[in-house]
N, C-alpha and C positions, 0 to 999 in steps of 0.2 A: 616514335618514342614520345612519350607522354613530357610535360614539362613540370618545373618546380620554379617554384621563387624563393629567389634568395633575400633576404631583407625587405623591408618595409619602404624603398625609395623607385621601385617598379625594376629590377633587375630580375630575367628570368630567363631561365636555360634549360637545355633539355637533361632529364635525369639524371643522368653518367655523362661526367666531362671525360675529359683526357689533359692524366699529367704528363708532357713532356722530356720532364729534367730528365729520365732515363736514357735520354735520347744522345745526350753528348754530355753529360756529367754522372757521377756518384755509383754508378752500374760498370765501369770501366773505360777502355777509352771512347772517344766518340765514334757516332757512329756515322756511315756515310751520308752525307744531304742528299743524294736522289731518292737513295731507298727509304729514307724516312719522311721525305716528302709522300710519297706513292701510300705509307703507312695513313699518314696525316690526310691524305684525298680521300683516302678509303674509310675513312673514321667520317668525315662529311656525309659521304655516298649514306652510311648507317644509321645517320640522323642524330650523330653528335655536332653538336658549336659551342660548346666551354673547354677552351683548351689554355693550361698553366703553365707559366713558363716563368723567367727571373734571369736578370742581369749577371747572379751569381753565378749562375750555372754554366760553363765552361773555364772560365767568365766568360759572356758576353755571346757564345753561340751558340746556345740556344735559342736566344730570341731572336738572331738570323736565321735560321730553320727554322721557327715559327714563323716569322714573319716572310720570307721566301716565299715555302711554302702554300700560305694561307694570303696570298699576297690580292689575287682574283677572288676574294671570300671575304675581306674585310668588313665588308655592308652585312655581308650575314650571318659571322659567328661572333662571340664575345671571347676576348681574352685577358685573362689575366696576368699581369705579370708583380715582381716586388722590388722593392729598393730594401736599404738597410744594413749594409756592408760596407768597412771602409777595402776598398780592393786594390791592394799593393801592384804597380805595372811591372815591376822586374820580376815579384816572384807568380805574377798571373794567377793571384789566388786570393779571398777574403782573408784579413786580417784582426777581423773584430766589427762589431757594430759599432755603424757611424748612424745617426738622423737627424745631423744637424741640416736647418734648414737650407745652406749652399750646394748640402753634397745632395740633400732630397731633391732640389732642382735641376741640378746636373745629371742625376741617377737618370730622372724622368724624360729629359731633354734627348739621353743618349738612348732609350728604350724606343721614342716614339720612332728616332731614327733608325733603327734594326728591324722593329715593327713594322714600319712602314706605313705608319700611321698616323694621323693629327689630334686623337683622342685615346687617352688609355680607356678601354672598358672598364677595367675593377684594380685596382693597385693596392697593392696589400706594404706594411710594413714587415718588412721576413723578419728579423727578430725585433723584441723587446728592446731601447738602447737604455740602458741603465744610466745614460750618465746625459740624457734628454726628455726634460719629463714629455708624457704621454700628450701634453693638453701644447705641447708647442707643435709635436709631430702633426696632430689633428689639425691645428692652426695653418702650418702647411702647407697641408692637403687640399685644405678649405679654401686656399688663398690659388691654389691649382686648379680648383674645381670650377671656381668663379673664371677662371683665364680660359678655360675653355679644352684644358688637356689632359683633363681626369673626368670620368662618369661618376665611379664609386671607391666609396674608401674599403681598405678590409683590413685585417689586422691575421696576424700567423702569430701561433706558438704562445698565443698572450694569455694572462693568468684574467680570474674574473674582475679583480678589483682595478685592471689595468684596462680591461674591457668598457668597465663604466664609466672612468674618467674621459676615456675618448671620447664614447658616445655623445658625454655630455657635453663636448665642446662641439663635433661633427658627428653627424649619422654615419656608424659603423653597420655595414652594406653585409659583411659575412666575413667571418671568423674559419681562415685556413689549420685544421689541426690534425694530427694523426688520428686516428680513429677506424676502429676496425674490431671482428671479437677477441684478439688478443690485445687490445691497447684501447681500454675502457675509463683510465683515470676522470677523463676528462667527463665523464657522467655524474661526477660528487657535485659539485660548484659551477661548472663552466656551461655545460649545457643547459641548467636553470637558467643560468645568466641569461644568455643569449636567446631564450625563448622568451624568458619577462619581455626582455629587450626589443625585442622581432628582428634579431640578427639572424642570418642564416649557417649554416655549417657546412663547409669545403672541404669534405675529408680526404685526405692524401694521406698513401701506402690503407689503403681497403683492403688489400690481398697480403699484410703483411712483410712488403717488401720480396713479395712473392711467396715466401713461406706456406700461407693458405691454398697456394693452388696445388701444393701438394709433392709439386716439382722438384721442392729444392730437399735432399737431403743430405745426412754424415757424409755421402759422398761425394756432395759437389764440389767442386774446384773453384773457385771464385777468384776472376780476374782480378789482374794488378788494375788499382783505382776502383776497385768495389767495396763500398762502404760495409756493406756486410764482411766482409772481412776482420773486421773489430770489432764492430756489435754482440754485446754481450748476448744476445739470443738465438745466435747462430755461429758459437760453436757446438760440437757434436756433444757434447751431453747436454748442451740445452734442446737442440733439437730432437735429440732422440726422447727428451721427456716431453716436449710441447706436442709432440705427433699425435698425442692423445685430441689434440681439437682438431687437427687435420681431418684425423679416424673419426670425429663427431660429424663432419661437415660430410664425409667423404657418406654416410651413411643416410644422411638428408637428401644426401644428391641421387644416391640411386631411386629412391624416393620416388623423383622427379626427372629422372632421366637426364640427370645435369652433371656435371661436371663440381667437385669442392669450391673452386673458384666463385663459377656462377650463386652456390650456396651463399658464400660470404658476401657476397655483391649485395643479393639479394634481401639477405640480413641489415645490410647496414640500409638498404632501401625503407625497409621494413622498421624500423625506429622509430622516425619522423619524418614527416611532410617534408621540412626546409632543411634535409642531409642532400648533400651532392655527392657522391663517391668519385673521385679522379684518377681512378688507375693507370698505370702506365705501361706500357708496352714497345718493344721495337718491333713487334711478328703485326702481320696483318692475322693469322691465325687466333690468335690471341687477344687481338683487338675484336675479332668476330665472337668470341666464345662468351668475353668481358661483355657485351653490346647487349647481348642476347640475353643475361640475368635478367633485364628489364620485362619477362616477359616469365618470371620467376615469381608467384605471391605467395608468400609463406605466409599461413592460416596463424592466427591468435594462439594457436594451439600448440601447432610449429613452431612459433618463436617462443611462448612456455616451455616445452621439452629440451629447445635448445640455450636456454636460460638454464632451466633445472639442472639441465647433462654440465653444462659449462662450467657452472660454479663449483661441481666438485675438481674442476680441474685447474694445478696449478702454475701458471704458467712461469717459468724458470727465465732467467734471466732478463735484465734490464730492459730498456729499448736503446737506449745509449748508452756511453760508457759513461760515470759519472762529472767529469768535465764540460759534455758535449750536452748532458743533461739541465746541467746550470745555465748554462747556456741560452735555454728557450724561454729564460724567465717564467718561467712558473713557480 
């Protein structure tokens, strides 16, 4: 697998990470640690090592399956993980963004411990905290990175003017955001930024929250604790209208003997140089299919028609529901 760099401070990874959180958060309940260890070895074995993870996420166990896991691999893959949640212990769940500096320490202190680690590779702030300006979060960061327990800073969800002010106090490493060909906003403002900048791009849900691969449709059943469950883009009249990009990818793919999935992987490869796509998966099946995009180059040509085809179509509901949108500070 070919490699990318993420930012201007020598962080570099191989193409396509692996996002984790599906693994015991947001997709339903968790899932088991042996078998998604065997998933996680098997993603090694394919010549993946950026794999995303976050304290929020169960809370707290995902980064013990990551770090398990990947426990004998430490020296060789990079991990990302985030802080930025104040996380209620009775109700086991985030309650709001916190980044004040005691809880950033504590966040990080308790990550390296689950990680199994003495250095975070890349630590992102997961949201925006409105009521912490950005330049004390950085300050931080900067004061962790000097102690020896952080490599790189990153930033999730953040809008472009919130982008700069970090930068300008700390080197912002790479910028975790949705991104995929149905969730394009961030191409007005944010991806200029970040390119002036030489920040890199971390996109999480590439596959649409699975939607792109073609999989999910009006008939799916979606488990108790799947966030698609209230996502306004999936219920059945938004899907049934969005299938129109599905049927575009699904057309690219026979193309190429590929699968929709691979198509959109592919695409988002196909943008920029400093894009990492991070899909996530619990199947080894699907972790092979995902892997395999990298081996997908869609021609100048390609990406015009799928431009051209795209834009007449439009895509029906939100990504969040309007609360949860506010939310990512933008």
């Amino acid at each position: 697998m070919l490699r990318r760099k993420l930012g201007g401070q020598g962080l570099e990874v191989a193409e396509i990470g692996f996002g984790c959180m599906g693994m015991s958060f947001g997709f339903g309940p968790p899932k088991d640690k042996k078998e998604m260890a065997l998933v996680l070895h098997r993603a090694i074995d394919l010549g993946v090592d950026f794999f995303d993870t976050a304290e929020v996420y169960g809370p707290y166990i995902n980064e013990e399956v990551v770090g398990e896991a990947l426990g004998s691999y430490k020296n060789k893959v990079t991990i990302a993980t985030k802080f930025g949640f104040n996380i209620d212990p009775v109700l086991n769940r985030h309650v709001g963004t916190d980044s004040r500096p005691e809880t950033v320490h504590r966040a990080v202190e308790g990550s390296l411990r689950r990680l199994g680690v003495e250095c975070i590779d890349l630590l992102y702030q997961h949201r925006v905290d409105p009521n912490v300006p950005i330049e004390d979060v950085a300050g931080t960061v900067s004061k962790l990175v000097s102690e020896g327990k952080i490599k790189y800073f990153g930033l999730s969800e953040a809008g472009a003017a919130t982008i700069r002010r970090a930068h300008a106090v700390f080197p912002v490493t790479a910028l975790q955001s949705e991104y995929s060909l149905w969730t394009r906003k961030h191409e007005a403002d944010i991806l200029p930024t970040i390119e002036e900048l030489g920040i890199g791009l971390v996109a999480f849900s590439p596959l649409g929250k699975g939607f792109l691969t073609g999989a999910v449709s009006q008939e799916t059943e979606f488990q108790e604790g799947d966030i698609r469950r209230i996502l306004p883009r999936f219920t059945a009249e938004a899907m049934d209208a969005n299938k129109a990009l599905v049927d575009l990818l699904s057309s690219f793919a026979s193309n190429h003997g590929a699968t929709p999935a691979q198509i959109a992987l592919a695409w988002v490869l196909a943008r920029k140089p400093w894009i990492v796509p991070i899909p996530g998966t619990t199947k080894i099946s699907r972790l092979e299919e995902n892997v395999a995009a990298v081996n997908i180059r869609l021609s100048p040509s390609e990406m015009a028609e799928i431009e051209t085809a795209s834009s007449h179509i439009r895509i029906i509901g939100e990504r969040y529901p309007e609360a949860m949108e506010k939310a990512t500070g933008l």
